[in-house]
Residue, then its C-alpha position, 0 to 999 in steps of 0.5 A: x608451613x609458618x615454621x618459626x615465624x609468627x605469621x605465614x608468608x609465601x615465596x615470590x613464586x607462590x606470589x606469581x602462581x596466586x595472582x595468575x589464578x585470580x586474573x585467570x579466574x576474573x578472565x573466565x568469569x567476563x568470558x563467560x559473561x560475553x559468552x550469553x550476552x550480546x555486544x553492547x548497543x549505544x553503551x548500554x546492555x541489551x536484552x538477552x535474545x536467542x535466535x529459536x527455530x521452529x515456531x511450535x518452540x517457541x511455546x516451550x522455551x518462553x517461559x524459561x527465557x523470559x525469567x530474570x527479562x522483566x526489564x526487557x520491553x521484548x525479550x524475544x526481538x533481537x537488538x543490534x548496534x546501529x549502522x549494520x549496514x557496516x557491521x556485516x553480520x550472519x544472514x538470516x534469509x534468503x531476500x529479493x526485491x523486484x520492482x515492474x510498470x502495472x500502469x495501464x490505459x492512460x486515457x479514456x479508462x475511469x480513474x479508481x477511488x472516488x468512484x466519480x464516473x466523470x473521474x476519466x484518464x486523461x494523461x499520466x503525471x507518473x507511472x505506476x509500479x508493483x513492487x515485490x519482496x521475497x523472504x525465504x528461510x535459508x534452512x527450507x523452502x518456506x518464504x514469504x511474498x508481500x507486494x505492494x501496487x500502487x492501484x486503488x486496491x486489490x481485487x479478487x480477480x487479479x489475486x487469483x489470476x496471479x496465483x494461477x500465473x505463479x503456479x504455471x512457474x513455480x509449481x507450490x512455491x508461491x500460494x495462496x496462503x504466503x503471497x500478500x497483495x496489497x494496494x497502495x490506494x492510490x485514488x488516481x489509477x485505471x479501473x476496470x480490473x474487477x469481476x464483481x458487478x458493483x465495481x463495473x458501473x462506475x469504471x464502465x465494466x471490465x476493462x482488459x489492459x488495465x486487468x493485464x497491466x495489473x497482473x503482468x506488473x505484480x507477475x513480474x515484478x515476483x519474477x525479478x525479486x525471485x530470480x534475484x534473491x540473496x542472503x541477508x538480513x532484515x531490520x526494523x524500525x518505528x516512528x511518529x510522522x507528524x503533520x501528514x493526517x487528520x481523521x476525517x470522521x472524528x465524530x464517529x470516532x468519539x462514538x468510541x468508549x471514553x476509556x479506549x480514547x484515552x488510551x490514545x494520544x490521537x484519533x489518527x495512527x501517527x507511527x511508521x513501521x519500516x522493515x529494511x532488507x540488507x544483503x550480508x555483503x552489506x548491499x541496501x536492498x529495498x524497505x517496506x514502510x507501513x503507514x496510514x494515510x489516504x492517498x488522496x491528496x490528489x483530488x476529484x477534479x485530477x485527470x493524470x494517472x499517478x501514485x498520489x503521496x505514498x508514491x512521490x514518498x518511493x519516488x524520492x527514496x529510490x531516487x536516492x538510492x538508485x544515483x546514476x539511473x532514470x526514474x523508475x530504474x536501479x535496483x533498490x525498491x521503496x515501497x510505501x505499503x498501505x494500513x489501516x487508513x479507513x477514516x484518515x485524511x491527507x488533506x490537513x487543512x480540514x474541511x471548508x465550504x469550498x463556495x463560502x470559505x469556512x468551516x463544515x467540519x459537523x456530523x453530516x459534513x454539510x454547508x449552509x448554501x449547497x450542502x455537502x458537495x461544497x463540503x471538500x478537504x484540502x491542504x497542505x498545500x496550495x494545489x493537489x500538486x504541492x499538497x502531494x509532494x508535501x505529505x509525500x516528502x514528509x512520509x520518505x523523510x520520517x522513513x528515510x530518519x528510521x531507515x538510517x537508525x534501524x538497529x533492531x533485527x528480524x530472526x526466527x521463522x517464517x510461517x503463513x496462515x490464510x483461509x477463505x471465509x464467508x463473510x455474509x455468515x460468520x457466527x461471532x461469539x461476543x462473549x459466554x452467552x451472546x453469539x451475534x452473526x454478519x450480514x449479506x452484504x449491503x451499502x447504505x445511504x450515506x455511502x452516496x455521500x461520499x467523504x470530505x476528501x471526494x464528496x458523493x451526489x445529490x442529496x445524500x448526506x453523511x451520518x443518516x441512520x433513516x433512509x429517503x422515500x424518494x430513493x428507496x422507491x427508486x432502488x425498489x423499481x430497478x434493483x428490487x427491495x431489500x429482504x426484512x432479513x438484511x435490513x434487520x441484520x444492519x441495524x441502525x444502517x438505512x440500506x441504499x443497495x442491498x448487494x448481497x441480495x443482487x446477482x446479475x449479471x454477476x453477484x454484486x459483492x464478493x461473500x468469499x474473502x480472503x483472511x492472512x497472516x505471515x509472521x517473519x519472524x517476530x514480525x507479523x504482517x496482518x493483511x486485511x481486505x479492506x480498510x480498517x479505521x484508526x480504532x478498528x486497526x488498534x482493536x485488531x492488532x491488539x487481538x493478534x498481539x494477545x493472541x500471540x501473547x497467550x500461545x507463547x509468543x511474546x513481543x510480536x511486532x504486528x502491522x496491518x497491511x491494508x486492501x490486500x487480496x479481495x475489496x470489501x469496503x471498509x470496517x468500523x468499530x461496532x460503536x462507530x458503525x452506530x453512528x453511519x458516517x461513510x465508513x460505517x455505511x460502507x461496512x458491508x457485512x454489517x455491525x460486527x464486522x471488525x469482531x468477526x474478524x478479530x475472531x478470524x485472525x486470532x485463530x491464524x495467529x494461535x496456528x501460527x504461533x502453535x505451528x498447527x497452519x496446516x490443520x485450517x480448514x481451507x474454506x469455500x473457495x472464491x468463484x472465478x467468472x467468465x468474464x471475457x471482454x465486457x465494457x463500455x469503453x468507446x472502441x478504437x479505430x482509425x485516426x488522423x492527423x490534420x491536413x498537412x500535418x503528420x503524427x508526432x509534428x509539433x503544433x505548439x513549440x518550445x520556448x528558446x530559453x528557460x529558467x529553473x522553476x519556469x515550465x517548458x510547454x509543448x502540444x503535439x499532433x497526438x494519437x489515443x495513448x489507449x493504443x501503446x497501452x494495449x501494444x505493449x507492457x511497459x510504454x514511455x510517452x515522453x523524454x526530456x533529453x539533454x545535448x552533450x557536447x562531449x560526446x555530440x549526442x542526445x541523453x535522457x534525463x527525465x521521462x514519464x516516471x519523473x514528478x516534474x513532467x506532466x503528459x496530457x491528451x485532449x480527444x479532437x473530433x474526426x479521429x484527431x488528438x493532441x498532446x501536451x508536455x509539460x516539464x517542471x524544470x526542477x532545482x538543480x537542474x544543470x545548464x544547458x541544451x535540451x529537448x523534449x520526445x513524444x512517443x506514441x502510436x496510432x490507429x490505421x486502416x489499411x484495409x475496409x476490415x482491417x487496422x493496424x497500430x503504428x509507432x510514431x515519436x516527434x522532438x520540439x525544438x532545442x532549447x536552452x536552460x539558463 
C-alpha cells in the first residue's frame, strides 16, 4: 500500500526480490536461446540444423524446419566451429579406412589408358594402391563402402568378382547396392583385368595377375578398413584448385547454350570436395577428395608403372600424416578419387606441333606438317615427371588448405540405392511429347584419333561427323558392317566399330551397367560408369540435387564419383556430341546418353530421398563369362644369368659419394619382374637403406613406393635380364652411409617338364651422401 505518501515506494527486501525475478527471467530467456541454437562458429551464429534420422523424415519435417531459415545457405547441413579435431564432439558412425597393394605385373603387361598397344610395362616408379572407407551407421546395420584404386578404371569383371569375394565373408553385409568401386584413372597401370572383348586388343587379352592383384587389393584393402572401424565423425569441405586443368576440348565445349556457359566462370570444374573422417577420440583417420582432372601428366612414351598426379598428390598427404613409416605404411589413408574428368587436361601448357613448336590448339587438333599425331599437350613442367609432381602437389596442397578448415559435419542417415540397366535400351522422356531412345553401343571415327593428351593412329582426326571409305570398307571385310538401325540411332557419329553389333568371341561392349547412388548424410556420392565432361558432370549434379530438392531433402552436397563399377566410355552433352570430338565419338550409346541418365539417377534419388530403395526394381544382371586364362602375353620360362655371373651381382656400381639432388644409378643381373608378381601379393623390388652406427646395422629408408626411386627392367636375349635403380637423392636427406637392394626372383628349370620360381636379392656397394 501508498499509505500517506504521495507516491508508492518498496522496502529493501522488495527491491532485492524484484531484481532477483527480472535477472532470473533474463537467465531463463538466453538459456533458452542456447537451448536451440548451436555454439557460435568464428563469432558468428550459425543455422539452426537438427540432426534427423530415417531419411522418409525428412520429407515431413523440411518444410516446418526451413521457415524463418531463409538466410541459411543449407538449413539441414550441420555447421561446427573449426578445429574439431580438438573439440572431440558425439560420434555420428561407425568409420574405418584400409589401405592394400593392387600393383600387379610390372613388365611385359600393356599399360592401360592410352590404349597405345606399344604402351608396355617395363619397370615401376610407384606401387599402386586400393584404398577402402567404411561408414556404418551406429544405430543399424546400414553402411557405406566406397573405394578408390589407382587403376585406369573399373571394370565389371573386378566389381563382380569382389561382391562375390565379400559375400563368401560378410554374408549381406556388403552388396551390390552399398559398395562403390572407383578408378582413379591413372593411365600408367597394368591392363588386362576385363571380360569384354574390345578391351583385349590392346592389353593383349585377360591377363590374370593383373585381375588378381586387382581384386585381392580392393579385398583387402575392405577387410582391413572393416576389421578396423571405430566411432567418429565425418566433415566436409570445398575449394577451388587453380592452375591444375585445362579442357582439352573447349570447341565442343562451346557447342553448349550460350546461357548454360554463362552460368560458369570456366569450362573445366575447379572445386575440390574433401570428406575428412575424425575418430571421436580425436585420431585423424583418413580423407576422400573428389576432383576432375586427367591423370595423364605422365605421357604415351612413360613405361613405369604408377598412379600419376592423384597418386603423388595421397603419396604426399599420407607422408605426412603417417611420420615415422615408410611409404605406402601408417595407418592413416588419402585417397584422391576421380569425377567428372571427360574433356579435362592435366597438361596446362596446351597443345603444340610437337615437330614445329606452335600451336594446334583447332577443332580437329591438327598441324600443318604430320597432322594430328604431332598435336600433344604438356606442361607444367619441364618433363612428365616434374610435370606430375607439380600438379599433384598442387592438388594434396589446396586439399591439405581444406582438410585443416573443415568445420562443416555430415549427420543423418545412410542409404544406397543401385540397379542395373540396359544401356542400349533405355526409352528417355525429353519432355511431354518426345520420347527419344540409346543406342547399341558404337564407337566412332574420331575414337582413332585419340586426344591431345595421347593421340590416335593414322589419319584420323578429331571431330569428323563423315567417315572414310578406305576404313569403313576395311571395318566391312573383318568386322561386318554396321546395321542402318545403329548408324541411325548415332546421328551425327560416323561409326568406326559397331561394338553392340559384335559378339565373339564375347560381346565387345558391356549393355548391362551399373547405376548408384549412396547418401551419407547430406552427402550424396553419384558414382558414375564412365567419365562425364565439364558440363555433363554439372548437368547430372544439378538433376540429382533438384531431385532431392523436389522430394524434401534440401541442400545435398552432391559429387560425382567417376569410372565406378563397369567402363562405358565417355558422355557428352547432347550439344557436344554434335560436334564428335574424341569424347563425343567415345559416347557409346549415343547422343542422349547423359539424359538418359540423368533419367536414372533421378529416380535413385526420389528413393532415397522418399525411403522407397527397396521397391527398385533390380534390373537384368550383367553376364559373368568363362573366361579362364586367355592371353597373348609371352610365357615364362627358364632364365639365366651371364657366364660368371649370379642372379642379383652387380653389373654397374654405385658411385662412392653423392650429393642431395644428384641420382644414384645401378644395373643388376636381373630376372623377369612377372615372376614375383605372380609369386606373391604384395613384392618390394628394391630398398634404399641407411648404415646406423649406433646400432651397427642397416634400416630402410626409401623403397619402390617412394617417388624418388625408380626400378627399370630391360629384356636381353637367351633368358637374360637386367635391372636398374635409380634413386633421386631428395632435399633433406640426412648424411651418411647407404646402400641400395634388389629383390627379385627367377625362372629355373629343374626338371625337362618342370621349372620353379626362386627368390634372389643383391646389395651395390655403400656409398656416401655428402
Amino acid at each position: 500500500m501508498c499509505g500517506k505518501r504521495s507516491k508508492c515506494s518498496f522496502s529493501r527486501l522488495e527491491v532485492i526480490l524484484i531484481v532477483c525475478l527480472v535477472l532470473m527471467t533474463v537467465l531463463t530467456v538466453v538459456l533458452l536461446v542456447f537451448h536451440f541454437l548451436p555454439k557460435p562458429s568464428n563469432g558468428k551464429l550459425s543455422c539452426f540444423s537438427p540432426t534427423i534420422t530415417p531419411r522418409s523424415s525428412v520429407a515431413a519435417h523440411s518444410q516446418h524446419l526451413t521457415k524463418g531459415l531463409q538466410g541459411c545457405d543449407n538449413p539441414i547441413t550441420p555447421i561446427y566451429a573449426p578445429n574439431p579435431i580438438t573439440r572431440h564432439g558425439a560420434a555420428n558412425y561407425l568409420l574405418g579406412v584400409g589401405r592394400a597393394d593392387c600393383t600387379g605385373p610390372v613388365a611385359q603387361v600393356p599399360l592401360m589408358g592410352y590404349a597405345n598397344p606399344d604402351q608396355v610395362g617395363g619397370g615401376l616408379l610407384t606401387h599402386l594402391y586400393s584404398r577402402a572407407f567404411i561408414v556404418a551407421d551406429l544405430a543399424d546395420s546400414k553402411r557405406v563402402v566406397f573405394v578408390s584404386a589407382d587403376i585406369g578404371m573399373m571394370s565389371q569383371r573386378v566389381r563382380m568378382e569382389v561382391l562375390k569375394r565379400l559375400k563368401s565373408k560378410y554374408g549381406d553385409l556388403y552388396q551390390q547396392d552399398n559398395v562403390i568401386l572407383s578408378g582413379t584413372h591413372t593411365h600408367s597401370g597394368p591392363g588386362g583385368y576385363f571380360q569384354y572383348t574390345l578391351f583385349w586388343i590392346t592389353s593383349k587379352g585377360l591377363i590374370r595377375p593383373s585381375l588378381n592383384a586387382i581384386i585381392n587389393g580392393i579385398v583387402k584393402s575392405i577387410d582391413i578398413a572393416h576389421e578396423n572401424m571405430k566411432r567418429g565423425r565425418l566433415f566436409i569441405n570445398r575449394g577451388t584448385v587453380e592452375n591444375s586443368q585445362i579442357n582439352r576440348s573447349p570447341f565442343s565445349y562451346l557447342a553448349n547454350p550460350a546461357s548454360e556457359r554463362s552460368r560458369y566462370s570456366s569450362n573445366t570444374d575447379k572445386e575440390m570436395v574433401m570428406l575428412k573422417m575424425v575418430g571421436e577420440d580425436g585420431q585423424e583417420l583418413g580423407l576422400i577428395s573428389w576432383f576432375a582432372v586427367h591423370p595423364v601428366s605422365m605421357n604415351n612414351t612413360n613405361r613405369l608403372v604408377n598412379s600419376d598426379n592423384v597418386g603423388y598428390a595421397s603419396y604426399l598427404f599420407e607422408q605426412e600424416k603417417n611420420q615415422g613409416t615408410l611409404p605406402g605404411e601408417g595407418s592413416f589413408v588419402a585417397a584422391f578419387a576421380s569425377s567428372n574428368l571427360g574433356d579435362v587436361s592435366p597438361n596446362t601448357r596446351g597443345p603444340t606441333c610437337v615437330n614445329t613448336g606452335e600451336s594446334c590448339d583447332n577443332p580437329q587438333s591438327t598441324c600443318p606438317v604430320g597432322g594430328a599425331a604431332m598435336c600433344m599437350a604438356k606442361g607444367p613442367g619441364n618433363d612428365m615427371f616434374e610435370s606430375t609432381r607439380i600438379i599433384g602437389q598442387n592438388i594434396y596442397l589446396k586439399a591439405k588448405e581444406l582438410y585443416e578448415k573443415a568445420s562443416q559435419e555430415v549427420r543423418g542417415p545412410l542409404s544406397s540405392a543401385h540397379q542395373w540397366v540396359n544401356m542400349s535400351d533405355v526409352s528417355v522422356e525429353l519432355n511431354a511429347t518426345h520420347t527419344v531412345k540409346t543406342c547399341k553401343p558404337a564407337l566412332g571415327h574420331s575414337f582413332a584419333a585419340g586426344t591431345i593428351d595421347g593421340v590416335g593412329a593414322f589419319n584420323f582426326t578429331q571431330g569428323s561427323v563423315e567417315g572414310d571409305p578406305f576404313w569403313d570398307q576395311i571395318r566391312d571385310q573383318l568386322l561386318g558392317e554396321p546395321s542402318n538401325e545403329t548408324k541411325a540411332c548415332h546421328k551425327p557419329k560416323p561409326i568406326l566399330f559397331s561394338t553392340g553389333e559384335m559378339t565373339w568371341p564375347h560381346p565387345w561392349h558391356p549393355d548391362i551397367v551399373d547405376v548408384q547412388i549412396a547418401a551419407i548424410g547430406s552427402l550424396a556420392i553419384v558414382a558414375v560408369p564412365g567419365e562425364f565432361t565439364t558440363m555433363s558432370g554439372r548437368r547430372l549434379r544439378e538433376a540429382v540435387r533438384s531431385e532431392f530438392d523436389s522430394q524434401g531433402t534440401p541442400g545435398m552436397n552432391v559429387v560425382i564419383a567417376g569410372l565406378c563399377n563397369v567402363y562405358t566410355h565417355y558422355i557428352t552433352t547432347y550439344e557436344e556430341y554434335q560436334v564428335q570430338r574424341y569424347e563425343a565419338a567415345s559416347t557409346i550409346y549415343g547422343p542422349h546418353t547423359l539424359s538418359a541418365y540423368i533419367q536414372l539417377y533421378r529416380g535413385l534419388a526420389r528413393a532415397i530421398a522418399m525411403n522407397t530403395t527397396e521397391d527398385l526394381p533390380r534390373g537384368p544382371e550383367p553376364p559373368l563369362f568363362n573366361v579362364v586364362n586367355l592371353t597373348l602375353l609371352p610365357s615364362l620360362g627358364a632364365e639365366q644369368a651371364p657366364a660368371s655371373k649370379a642372379f642379383g651381382d652387380v653389373l654397374q656400381e654405385v658411385r662412392q659419394q653423392y650429393r642431395v639432388g644428384e641420382v644414384v644409378e645401378v644395373t643388376f643381373v636381373g630376372a623377369n619382374p612377372r615372376n614375383s608378381a605372380e609369386n606373391a601379393t604384395e613384392h618390394n623390388f628394391l630398398a634404399v637403406e641407411r648404415y646406423s652406427n649406433s646400432s651397427g646395422s642397416w634400416h630402410t629408408v626409401q623403397n619402390d613406393v617412394s617417388w624418388d626411386t625408380r626400378f627399370y627392367w630391360s629384356k636381353g636375349s637367351l633368358g637374360q635380364s637386367n635391372v636398374t635403380i635409380e634413386w633421386h637423392v631428395p632435399p633433406g636427406t640426412e648424411l651418411g652411409t647407404y646402400r641400395v637392394r634388389y629383390f627379385g626372383h627367377y625362372k629355373k628349370r629343374v626338371f625337362i617338364t618342370r621349372i620353379i620360381t626362386v627368390p634372389f636379392e643383391g646389395s651395390s656397394s655403400a656409398f656416401e651422401i655428402t
